[in-house]
C-alpha positions in Angstrom: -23.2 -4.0 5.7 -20.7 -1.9 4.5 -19.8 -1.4 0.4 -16.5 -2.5 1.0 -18.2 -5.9 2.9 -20.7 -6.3 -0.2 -18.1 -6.3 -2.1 -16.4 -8.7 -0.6 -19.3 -11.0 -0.3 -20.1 -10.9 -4.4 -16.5 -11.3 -5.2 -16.2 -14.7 -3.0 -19.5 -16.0 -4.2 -18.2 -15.1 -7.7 -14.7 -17.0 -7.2 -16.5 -19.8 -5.7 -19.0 -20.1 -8.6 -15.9 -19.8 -11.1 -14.1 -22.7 -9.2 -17.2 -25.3 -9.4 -17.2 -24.3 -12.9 -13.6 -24.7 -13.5 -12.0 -28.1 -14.1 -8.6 -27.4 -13.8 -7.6 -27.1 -10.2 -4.6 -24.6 -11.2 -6.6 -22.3 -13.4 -9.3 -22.0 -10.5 -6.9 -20.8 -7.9 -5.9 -18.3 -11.0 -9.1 -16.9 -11.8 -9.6 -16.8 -7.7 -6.5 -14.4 -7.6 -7.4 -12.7 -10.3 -10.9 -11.5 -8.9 -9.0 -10.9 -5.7 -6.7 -8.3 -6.7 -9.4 -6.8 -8.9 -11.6 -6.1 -5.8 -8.4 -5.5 -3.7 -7.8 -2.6 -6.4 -11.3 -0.9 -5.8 -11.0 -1.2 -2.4 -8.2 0.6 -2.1 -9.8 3.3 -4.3 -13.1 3.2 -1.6 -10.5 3.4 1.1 -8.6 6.2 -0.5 -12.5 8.1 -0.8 -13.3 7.7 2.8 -9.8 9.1 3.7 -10.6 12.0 1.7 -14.0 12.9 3.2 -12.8 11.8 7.0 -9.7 14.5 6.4 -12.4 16.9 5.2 -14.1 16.2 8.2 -11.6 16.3 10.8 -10.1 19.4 9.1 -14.1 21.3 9.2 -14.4 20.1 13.0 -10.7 21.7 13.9 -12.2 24.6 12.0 -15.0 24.7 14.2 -13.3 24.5 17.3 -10.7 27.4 16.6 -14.2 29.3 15.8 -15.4 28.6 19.1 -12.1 29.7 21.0 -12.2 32.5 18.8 -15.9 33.7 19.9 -14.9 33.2 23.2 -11.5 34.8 23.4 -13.7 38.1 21.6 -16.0 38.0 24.4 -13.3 38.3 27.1 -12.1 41.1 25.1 -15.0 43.1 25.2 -15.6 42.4 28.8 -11.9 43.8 29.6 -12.4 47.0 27.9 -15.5 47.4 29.1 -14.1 47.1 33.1 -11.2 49.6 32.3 -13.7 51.8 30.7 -12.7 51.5 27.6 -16.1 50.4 26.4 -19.4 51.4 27.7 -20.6 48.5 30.1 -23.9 47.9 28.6 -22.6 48.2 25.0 -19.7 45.8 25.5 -22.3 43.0 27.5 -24.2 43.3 24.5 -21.0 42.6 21.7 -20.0 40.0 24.3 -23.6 38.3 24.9 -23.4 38.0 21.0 -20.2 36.5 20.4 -21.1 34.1 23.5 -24.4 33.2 21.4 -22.2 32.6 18.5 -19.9 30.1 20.3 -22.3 28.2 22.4 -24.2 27.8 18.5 -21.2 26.4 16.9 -20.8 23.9 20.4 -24.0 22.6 20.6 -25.1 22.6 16.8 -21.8 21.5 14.6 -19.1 20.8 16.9 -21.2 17.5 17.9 -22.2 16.3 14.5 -18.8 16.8 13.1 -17.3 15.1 15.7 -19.4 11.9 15.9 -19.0 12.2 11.9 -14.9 12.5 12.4 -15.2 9.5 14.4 -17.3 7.1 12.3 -15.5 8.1 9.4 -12.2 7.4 10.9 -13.6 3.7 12.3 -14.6 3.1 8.8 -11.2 3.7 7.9 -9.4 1.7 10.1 -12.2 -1.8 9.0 -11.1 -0.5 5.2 -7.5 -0.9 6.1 -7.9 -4.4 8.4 -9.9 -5.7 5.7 -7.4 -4.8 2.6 -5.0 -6.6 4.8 -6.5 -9.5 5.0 -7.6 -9.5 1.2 -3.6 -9.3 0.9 -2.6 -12.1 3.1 -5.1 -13.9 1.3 -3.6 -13.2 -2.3 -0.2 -13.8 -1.2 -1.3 -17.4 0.4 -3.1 -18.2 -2.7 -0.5 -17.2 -5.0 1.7 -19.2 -2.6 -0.2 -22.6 -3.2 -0.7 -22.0 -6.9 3.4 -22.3 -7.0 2.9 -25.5 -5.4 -0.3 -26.6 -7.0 1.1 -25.9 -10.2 4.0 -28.3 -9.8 1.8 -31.2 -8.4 -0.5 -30.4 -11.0 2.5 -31.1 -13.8 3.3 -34.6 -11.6 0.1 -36.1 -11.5 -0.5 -35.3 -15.3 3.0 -36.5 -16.0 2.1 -40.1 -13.9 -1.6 -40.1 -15.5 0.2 -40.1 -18.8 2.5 -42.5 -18.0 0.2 -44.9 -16.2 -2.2 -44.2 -19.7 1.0 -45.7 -21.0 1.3 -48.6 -19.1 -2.6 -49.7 -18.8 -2.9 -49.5 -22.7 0.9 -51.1 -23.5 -0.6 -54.3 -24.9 -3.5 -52.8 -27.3 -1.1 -53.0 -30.0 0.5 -56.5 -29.1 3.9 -54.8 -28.0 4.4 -57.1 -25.3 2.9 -60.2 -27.6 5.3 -58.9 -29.9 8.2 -59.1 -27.5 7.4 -62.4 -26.0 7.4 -64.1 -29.7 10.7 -62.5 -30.2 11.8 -63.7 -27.2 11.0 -67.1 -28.0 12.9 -67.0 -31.3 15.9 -66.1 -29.9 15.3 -68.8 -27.2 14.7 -71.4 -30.5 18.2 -69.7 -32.3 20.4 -70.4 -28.8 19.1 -73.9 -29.0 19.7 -74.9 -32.3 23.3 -73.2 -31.7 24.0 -74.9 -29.1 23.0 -78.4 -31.0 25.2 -77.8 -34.1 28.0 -77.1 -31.5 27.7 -80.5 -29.6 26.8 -82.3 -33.3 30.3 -81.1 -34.5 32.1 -81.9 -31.4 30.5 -85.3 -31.4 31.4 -85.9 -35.3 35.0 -84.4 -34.9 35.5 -86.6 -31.9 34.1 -89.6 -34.2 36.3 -89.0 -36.8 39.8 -89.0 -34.3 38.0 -92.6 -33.2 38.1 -93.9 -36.9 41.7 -92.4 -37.5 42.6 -94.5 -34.6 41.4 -97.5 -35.6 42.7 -97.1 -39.3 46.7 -96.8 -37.7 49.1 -94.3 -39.4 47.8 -91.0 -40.8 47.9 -90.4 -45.0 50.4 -87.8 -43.9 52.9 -91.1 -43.1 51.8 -93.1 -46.3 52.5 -90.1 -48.5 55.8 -89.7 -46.9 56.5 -93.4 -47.6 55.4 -93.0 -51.4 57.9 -90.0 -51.5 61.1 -91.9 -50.2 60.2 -95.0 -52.8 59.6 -92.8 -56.0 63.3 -91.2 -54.4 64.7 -94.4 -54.7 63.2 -95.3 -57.9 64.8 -92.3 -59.4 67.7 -93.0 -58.2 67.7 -96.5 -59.7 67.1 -95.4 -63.1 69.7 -92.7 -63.5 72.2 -95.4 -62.4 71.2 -97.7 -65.0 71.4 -94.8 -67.8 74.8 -95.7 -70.1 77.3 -93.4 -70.9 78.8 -91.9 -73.9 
């Protein structure tokens, strides 16, 4: 198992064991992302590493094989010279056996190792990047649901709160309360309504009586007027002159 995998492993079983710990669902899914990005962050710094020492690598195996051409091309060199006399034949084989020696040294002793070495390296690389992916699809879905969490998390505490409410309305005899009010009221209407028809029933009473009686006092007092009128009348003509 790689580091980058170990990793990996430590940081899930250290989210998980925050979340059982956790009460709050939100603040879970937070700490979660938190330790995600924090072991996305030194992956990246392990993947930048392994870059580095794959590029070394590569670059010493390229080195390598331009060493091997080289060797080679100085060989055929020697051997030219040597066939237009240039060099003396026996001299020349032996610069050219050397330089052959050289190349087949570097092909059979580095050139192998640094190119099963390139090729690891680079593998390791490519897992590093597939798995920083995924660690980012991850964070980005979880950040995604906290967004939502969050805003269910408000609406259930909000309806908790108000079904609190409800379940404990009564402790204090609010509704009691209300229903004796209501009652009162009910009591005030009634008695209301009572007076109403008991003064309808006396006024209708009285007109009954006023009835019976004959003319109003407003007739009798307009009788009295016309006879003290005429009384008046009377006495001034009965007054004697001077």
């Amino acid at each position: 198992m790689s580091i980058f995998e170990r990793l990996f492993k430590v940081g899930q079983a250290e989210a998980h064991a925050a979340m059982d710990k956790l009460e709050d669902p939100v603040k879970m899914l937070d700490q979660y992302v938190r330790d995600l990005k924090r072991e996305l962050a030194e992956s990246v710094n392990l993947l930048a590493e392994a870059k580095g020492l794959t590029k070394v690598t590569v670059e010493n195996y390229e080195t390598k094989k331009r060493l091997v051409a080289d060797w080679e091309a100085k060989a055929t060199v020697l051997v030219e010279k040597a066939t237009r006399g240039e060099l003396i034949e026996a001299e020349a084989d032996r610069l050219a056996t050397e330089a052959l020696a050289r190349r087949d040294g570097i092909l059979q002793n580095e050139i192998p190792s640094l190119e099963r070495d390139a090729q690891a390296q680079q593998e390791r690389v490519k897992q590093l990047e597939g798995r920083i992916e995924e660690f980012r699809r991850e964070i980005q879905k979880s950040e995604s649901e906290i967004v939502t969490l969050k805003s269910r998390a408000k609406t259930a505490a909000a309806g908790e709160k108000i079904s609190k409410k409800l379940a404990g309305l009564d402790s204090s005899g609010t509704l009691s309360r209300i229903a004796e009010m209501r009652r009162r009221v009910q009591e005030q209407e009634a008695r209301a309504e009572a007076y109403i028809e008991i003064a309808g029933k006396s006024t209708s009473l009285e007109s009954e009586i006023q009835k019976a009686l004959g003319p109003s006092t407003a007739t009798s007092s307009s009788n009295s007027l016309a006879a003290l009128k005429a009384k008046l009348k009377t006495k001034a003509g009965a007054t004697p002159t001077s």
